[in-house]
C-alpha positions as CSV (number, residue, x, y, z in Angstrom):
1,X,0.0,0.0,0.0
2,X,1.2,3.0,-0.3
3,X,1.1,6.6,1.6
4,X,-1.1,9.8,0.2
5,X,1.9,11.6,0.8
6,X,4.0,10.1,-1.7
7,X,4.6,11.0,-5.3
8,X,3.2,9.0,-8.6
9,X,4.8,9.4,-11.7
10,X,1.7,8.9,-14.7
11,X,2.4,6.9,-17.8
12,X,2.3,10.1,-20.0
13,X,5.7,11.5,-17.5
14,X,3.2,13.6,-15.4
15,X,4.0,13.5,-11.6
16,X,1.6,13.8,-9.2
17,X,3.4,15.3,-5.9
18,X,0.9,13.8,-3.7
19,X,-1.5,11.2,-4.2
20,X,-4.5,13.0,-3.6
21,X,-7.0,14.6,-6.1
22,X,-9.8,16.7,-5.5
23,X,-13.0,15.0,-7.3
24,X,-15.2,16.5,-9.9
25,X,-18.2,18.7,-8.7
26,X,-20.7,20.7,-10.4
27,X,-21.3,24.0,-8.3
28,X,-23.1,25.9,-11.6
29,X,-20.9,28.9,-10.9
30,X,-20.3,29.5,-14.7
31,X,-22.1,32.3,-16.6
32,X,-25.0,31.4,-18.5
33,X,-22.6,30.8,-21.8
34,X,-20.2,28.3,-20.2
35,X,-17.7,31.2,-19.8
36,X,-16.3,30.7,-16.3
37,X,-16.5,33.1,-13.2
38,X,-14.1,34.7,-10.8
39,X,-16.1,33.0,-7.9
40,X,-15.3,29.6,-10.0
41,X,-11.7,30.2,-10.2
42,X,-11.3,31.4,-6.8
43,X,-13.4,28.7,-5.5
44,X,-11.1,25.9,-7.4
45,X,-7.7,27.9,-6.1
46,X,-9.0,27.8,-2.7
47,X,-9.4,24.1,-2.5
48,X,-6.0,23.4,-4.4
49,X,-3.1,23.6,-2.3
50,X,-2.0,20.3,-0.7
51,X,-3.6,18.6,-3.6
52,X,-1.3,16.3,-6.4
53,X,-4.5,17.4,-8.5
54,X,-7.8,19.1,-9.0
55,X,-10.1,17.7,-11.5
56,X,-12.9,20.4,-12.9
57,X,-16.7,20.2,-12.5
58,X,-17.8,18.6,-16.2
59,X,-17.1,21.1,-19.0
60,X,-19.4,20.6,-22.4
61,X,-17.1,20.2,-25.5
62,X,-20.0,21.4,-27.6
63,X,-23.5,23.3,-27.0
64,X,-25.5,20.4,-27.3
65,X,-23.6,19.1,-24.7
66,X,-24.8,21.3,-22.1
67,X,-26.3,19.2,-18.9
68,X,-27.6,22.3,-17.0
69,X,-27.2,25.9,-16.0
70,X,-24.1,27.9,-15.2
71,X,-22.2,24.7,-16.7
72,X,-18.4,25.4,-17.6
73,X,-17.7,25.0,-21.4
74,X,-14.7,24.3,-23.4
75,X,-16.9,24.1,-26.6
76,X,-14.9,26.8,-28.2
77,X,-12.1,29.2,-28.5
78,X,-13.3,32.1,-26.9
79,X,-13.6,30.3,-23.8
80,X,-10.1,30.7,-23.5
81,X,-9.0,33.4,-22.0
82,X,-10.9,32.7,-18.8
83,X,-9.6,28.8,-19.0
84,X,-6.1,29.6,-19.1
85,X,-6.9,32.0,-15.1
86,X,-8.3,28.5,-14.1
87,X,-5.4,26.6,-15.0
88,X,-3.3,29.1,-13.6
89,X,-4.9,29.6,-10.3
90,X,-4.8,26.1,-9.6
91,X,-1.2,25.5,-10.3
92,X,0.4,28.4,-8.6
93,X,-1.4,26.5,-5.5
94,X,1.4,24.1,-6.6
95,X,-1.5,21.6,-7.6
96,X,-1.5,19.9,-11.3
97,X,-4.8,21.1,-13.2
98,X,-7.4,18.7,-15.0
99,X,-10.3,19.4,-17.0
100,X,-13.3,17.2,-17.2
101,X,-14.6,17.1,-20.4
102,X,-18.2,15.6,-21.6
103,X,-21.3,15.9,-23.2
104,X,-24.6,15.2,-21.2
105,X,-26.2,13.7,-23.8
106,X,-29.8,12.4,-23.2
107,X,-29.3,13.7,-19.3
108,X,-29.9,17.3,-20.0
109,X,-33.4,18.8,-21.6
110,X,-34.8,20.8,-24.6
111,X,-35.1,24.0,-21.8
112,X,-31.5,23.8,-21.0
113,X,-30.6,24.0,-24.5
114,X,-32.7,26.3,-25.7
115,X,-35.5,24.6,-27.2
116,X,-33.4,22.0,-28.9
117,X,-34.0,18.3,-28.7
118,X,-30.8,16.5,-26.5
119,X,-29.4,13.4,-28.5
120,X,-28.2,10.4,-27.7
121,X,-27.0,7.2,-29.3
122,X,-30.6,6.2,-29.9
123,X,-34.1,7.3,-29.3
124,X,-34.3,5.5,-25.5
125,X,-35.4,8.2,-22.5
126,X,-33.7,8.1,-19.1
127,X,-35.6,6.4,-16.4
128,X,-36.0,8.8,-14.3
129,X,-38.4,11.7,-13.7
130,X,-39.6,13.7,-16.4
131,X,-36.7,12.2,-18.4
132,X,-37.6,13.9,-22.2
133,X,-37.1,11.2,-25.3
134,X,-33.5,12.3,-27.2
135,X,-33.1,12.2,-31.2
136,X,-30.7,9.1,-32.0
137,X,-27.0,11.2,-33.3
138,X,-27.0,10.7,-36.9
139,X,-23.3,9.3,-38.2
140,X,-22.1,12.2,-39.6
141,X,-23.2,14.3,-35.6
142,X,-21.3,11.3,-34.2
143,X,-17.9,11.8,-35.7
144,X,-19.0,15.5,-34.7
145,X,-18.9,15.0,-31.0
146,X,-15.7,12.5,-31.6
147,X,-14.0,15.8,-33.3
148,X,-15.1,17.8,-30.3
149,X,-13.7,16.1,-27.9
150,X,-10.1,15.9,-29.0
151,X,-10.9,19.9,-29.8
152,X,-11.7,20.7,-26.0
153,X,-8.6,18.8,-25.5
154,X,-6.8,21.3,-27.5
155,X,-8.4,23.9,-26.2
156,X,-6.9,22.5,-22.9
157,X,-3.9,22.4,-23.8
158,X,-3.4,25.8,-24.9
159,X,-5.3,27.1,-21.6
160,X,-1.9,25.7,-19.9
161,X,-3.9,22.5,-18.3
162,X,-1.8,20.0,-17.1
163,X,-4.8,17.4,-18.4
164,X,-8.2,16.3,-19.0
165,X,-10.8,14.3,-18.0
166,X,-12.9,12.3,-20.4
167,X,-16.7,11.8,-18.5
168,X,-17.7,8.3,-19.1
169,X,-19.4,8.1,-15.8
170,X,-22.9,9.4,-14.7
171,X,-24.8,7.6,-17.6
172,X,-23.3,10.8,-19.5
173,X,-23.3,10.4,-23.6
174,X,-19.7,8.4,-23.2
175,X,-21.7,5.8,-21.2
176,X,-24.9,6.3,-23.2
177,X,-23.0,5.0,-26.0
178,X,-21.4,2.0,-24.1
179,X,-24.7,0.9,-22.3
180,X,-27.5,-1.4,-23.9
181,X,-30.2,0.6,-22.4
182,X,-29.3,3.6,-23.9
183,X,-27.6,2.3,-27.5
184,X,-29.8,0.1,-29.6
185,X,-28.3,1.2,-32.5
186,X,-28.1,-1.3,-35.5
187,X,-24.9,0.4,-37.5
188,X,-21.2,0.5,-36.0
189,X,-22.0,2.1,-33.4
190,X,-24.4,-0.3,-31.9
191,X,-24.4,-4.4,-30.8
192,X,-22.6,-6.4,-28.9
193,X,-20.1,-5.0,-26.2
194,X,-17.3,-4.6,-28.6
195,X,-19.4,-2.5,-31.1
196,X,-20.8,-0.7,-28.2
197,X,-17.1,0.4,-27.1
198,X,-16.6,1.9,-30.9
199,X,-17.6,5.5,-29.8
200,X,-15.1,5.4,-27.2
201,X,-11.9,3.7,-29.1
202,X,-12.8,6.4,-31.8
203,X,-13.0,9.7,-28.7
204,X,-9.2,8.1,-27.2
205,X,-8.3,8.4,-31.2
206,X,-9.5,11.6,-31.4
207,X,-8.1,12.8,-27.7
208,X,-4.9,11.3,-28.2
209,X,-3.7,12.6,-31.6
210,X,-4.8,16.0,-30.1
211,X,-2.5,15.6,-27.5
212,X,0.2,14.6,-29.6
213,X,-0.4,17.2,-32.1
214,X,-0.7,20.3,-29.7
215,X,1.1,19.1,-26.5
216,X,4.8,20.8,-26.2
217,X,4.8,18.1,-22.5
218,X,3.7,15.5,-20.9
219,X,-0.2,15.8,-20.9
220,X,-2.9,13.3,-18.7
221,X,-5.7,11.6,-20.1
222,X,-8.0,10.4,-17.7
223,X,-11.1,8.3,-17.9
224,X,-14.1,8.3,-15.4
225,X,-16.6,5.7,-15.8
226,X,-19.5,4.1,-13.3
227,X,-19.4,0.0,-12.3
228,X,-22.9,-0.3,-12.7
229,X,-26.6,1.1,-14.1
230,X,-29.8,0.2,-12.4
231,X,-31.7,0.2,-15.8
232,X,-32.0,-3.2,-17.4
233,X,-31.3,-3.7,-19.6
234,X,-27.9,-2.2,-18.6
235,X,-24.6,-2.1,-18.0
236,X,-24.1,-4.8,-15.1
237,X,-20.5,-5.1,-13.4
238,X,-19.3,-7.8,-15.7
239,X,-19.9,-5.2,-18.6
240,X,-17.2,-3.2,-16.9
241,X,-14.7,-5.5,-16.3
242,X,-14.8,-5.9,-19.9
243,X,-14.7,-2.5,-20.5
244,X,-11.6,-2.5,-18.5
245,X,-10.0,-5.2,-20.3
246,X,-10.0,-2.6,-23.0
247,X,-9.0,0.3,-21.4
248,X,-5.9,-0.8,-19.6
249,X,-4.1,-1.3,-22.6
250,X,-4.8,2.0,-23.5
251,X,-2.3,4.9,-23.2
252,X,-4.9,6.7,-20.2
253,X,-2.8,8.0,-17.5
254,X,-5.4,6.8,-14.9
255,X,-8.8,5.2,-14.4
256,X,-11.5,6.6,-12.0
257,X,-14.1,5.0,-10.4
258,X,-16.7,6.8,-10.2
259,X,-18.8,5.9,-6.6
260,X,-20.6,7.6,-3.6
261,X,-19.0,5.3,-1.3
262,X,-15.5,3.9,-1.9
263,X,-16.4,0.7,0.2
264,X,-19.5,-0.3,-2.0
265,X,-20.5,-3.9,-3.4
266,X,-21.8,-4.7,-6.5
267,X,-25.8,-5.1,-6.5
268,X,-26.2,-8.1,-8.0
269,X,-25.5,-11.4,-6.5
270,X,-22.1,-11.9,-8.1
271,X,-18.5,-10.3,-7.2
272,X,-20.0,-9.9,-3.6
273,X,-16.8,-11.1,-1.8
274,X,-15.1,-7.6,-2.2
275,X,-15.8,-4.0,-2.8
276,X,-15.9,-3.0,-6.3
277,X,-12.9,-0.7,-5.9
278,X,-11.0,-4.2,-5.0
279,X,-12.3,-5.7,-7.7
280,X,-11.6,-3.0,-10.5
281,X,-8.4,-2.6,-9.1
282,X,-7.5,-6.2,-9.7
283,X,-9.1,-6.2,-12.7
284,X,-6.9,-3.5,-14.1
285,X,-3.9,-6.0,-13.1
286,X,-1.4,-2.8,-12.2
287,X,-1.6,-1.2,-16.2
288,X,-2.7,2.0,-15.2
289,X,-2.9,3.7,-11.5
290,X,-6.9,3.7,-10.6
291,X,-8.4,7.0,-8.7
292,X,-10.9,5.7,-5.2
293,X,-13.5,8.2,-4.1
294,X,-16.5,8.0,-2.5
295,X,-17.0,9.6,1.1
296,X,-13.3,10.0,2.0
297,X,-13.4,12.2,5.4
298,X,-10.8,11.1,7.2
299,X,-6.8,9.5,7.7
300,X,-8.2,5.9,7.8
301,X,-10.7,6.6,4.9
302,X,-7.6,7.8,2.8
303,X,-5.7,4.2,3.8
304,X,-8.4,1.9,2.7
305,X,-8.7,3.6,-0.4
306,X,-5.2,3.5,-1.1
307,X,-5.1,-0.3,0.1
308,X,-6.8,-1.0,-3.4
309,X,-5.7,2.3,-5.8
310,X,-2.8,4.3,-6.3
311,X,-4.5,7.4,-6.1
312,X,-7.7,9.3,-4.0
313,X,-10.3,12.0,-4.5
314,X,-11.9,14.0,-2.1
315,X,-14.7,15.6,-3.0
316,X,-17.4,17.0,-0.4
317,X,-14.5,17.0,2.4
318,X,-13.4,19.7,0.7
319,X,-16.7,21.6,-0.1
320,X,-17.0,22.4,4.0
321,X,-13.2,22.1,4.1
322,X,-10.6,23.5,1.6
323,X,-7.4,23.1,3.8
324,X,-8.2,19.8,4.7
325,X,-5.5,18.3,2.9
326,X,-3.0,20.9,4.8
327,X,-4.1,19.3,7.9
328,X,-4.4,15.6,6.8
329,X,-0.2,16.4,6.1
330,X,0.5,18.6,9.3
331,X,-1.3,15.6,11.4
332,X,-3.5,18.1,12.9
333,X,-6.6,15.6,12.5
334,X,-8.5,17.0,15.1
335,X,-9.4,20.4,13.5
336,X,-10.6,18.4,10.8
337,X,-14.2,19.5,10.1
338,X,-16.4,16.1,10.1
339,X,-20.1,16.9,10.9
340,X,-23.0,16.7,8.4
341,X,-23.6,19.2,5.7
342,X,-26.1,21.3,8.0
343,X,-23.3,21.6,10.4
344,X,-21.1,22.8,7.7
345,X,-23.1,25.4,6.3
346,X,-23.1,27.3,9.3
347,X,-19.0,26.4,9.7
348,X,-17.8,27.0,6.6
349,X,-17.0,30.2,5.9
350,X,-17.0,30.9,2.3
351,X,-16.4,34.3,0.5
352,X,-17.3,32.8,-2.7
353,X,-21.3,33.0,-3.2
354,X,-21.7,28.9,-2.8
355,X,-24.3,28.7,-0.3
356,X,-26.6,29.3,-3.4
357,X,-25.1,26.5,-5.1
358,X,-24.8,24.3,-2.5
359,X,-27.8,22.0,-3.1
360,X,-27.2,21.7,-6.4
361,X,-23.9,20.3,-5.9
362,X,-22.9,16.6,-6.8
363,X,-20.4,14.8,-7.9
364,X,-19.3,14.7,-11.5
């Protein structure tokens, strides 16, 4: 096992200082055009120092993309300016910044993009509340979206990013495409497992000859993808470990697992003898470092994680508590905030505007 205080070299040549990341989070702090805020870069920059990493709330790659309101966007070029002060304000916390880049999909509506119909890789809707019915992505809109993804990563790249993020988690369109309940699709796109995982060999094309076009240094690639769906049909647990098969001989610098509790077992009645971090983390057979998250709080949550991944994310700790990776470090564990998230709205003290955010907050 090893400590969260020692360094991690990435297979791209990226080294990680310290071996913990803050998680993903949406706060909707951007403007209503994607373009970000000063509230969202100071709110990033507070939260960065004593951190190997700080990975972005999701960012579209194109409009169609967008999931919600006050969503961050890397879906074009004049979003740099204010991309390159994130970047910047992050690493001069001495933290490595990563983007997360995605497109919702069928997990956004016609409202949040402006009357238009979302899309998806076929014509399924959601299960879940007032889920609307997307239009099935036509070939050519495919290869689109493939293009736009290794164009955010450009677009990252020149902002000064240290890396991205590519969003196959959250039953987002990278997992739409992936999953039998949302791709029924009949052309290449669409079938068994293998023709299912076309959209994303295609996206790590497109990502990777961005980075290798654009990048002057090392540059991370990172996937985040979910174990499991509760639709059925779905993907099931087994899908993923086949999915991982795949994408540890990949050139990713890191795999995330994306769950609300880092100790969790599958639902099924199979892999039950384990968590599901365990059992990814075998399954990946040492190829590439794997991120653990899921309701880290404390010294021992940080150990267990790192008893079955090479890497953790924090994620709410640090919504109620931005130093407290300085304190996990100076061993001063007992000013460590650990209440409930009632408690810490009255404790934290924030001089960004997030208390209007705050129930809209979940992980990415």
């Amino acid at each position: 096992m090893s400590s969260f205080d020692q360094a991690l070299t990435l297979p791209s040549g990226v080294t990680l200082k310290i071996r913990l990341m803050m998680s993903p989070m949406t706060t909707r702090q951007s403007f209503f055009n994607g373009t970000i805020t000063q509230n969202e870069i100071n709110y990033y920059a507070e939260r960065a120092a004593g951190l190997g990493a700080v990975i972005t709330g999701a960012a579209n790659v194109e409009a169609g993309g967008k999931g919600w309101p006050g969503e961050l966007s890397i879906a074009d070029d004049k979003k740099l300016p204010e991309l390159t002060q994130l970047a910047s304000a992050i690493q001069t916390k001495g933290a490595k910044a990563i983007v997360q880049i995605f497109h919702g999909g069928r997990m956004t509506n016609a409202a949040t993009l402006s009357g238009v119909q979302p899309v998806s890789a076929s014509a399924i809707a959601a299960e879940r509340p007032d889920a609307e019915t997307p239009r099935a992505m036509t070939t050519a809109e495919i290869h689109a979206t493939i293009t736009a993804f290794g164009e955010a990563t450009r677009r990252a790249i020149q902002a000064g990013f240290d890396g991205v993020e590519l969003h196959g988690a959250n039953t987002y369109l990278i997992q739409q495409f992936f999953s039998p309940h949302s791709n029924r699709r009949t052309d290449e796109y669409g079938g068994d497992r293998e023709q299912r995982y076309t959209f994303i060999a295609e996206l790590l094309d497109s990502v990777f000859n961005a980075v290798k076009k654009y990048a002057t240094k090392p540059f991370i690639v990172g996937y985040r993808f979910s174990p499991e769906e509760f639709e059925t049909p779905g993907i099931r647990f087994a899908d993923t470990l086949w999915l991982l098969t795949k994408l540890r001989e990949t050139k990713l610098d890191y795999l995330h697992l994306s769950l609300n509790s880092y100790d969790r077992v599958a639902r099924g009645n199979d892999y039950q003898d384990k968590s599901l971090l365990a059992y990814v983390h075998e399954a990946i057979q040492g190829k590439i470092p794997l991120v653990g998250v899921g309701g880290v709080r404390t010294r021992a949550d940080v150990a267990s994680v790192l008893n079955d991944a090479e890497l953790v994310a924090v994620g709410q700790q640090l919504l109620f508590d931005p130093t407290w990776p300085l304190k996990l470090a100076s061993n001063n564990d007992d000013a460590m905030f650990s209440g409930n998230f009632a408690d810490a709205m009255a404790y934290t003290p924030f001089e960004t505007p997030l208390y209007e955010f705050w129930f809209y907050t979940f992980s990415c």
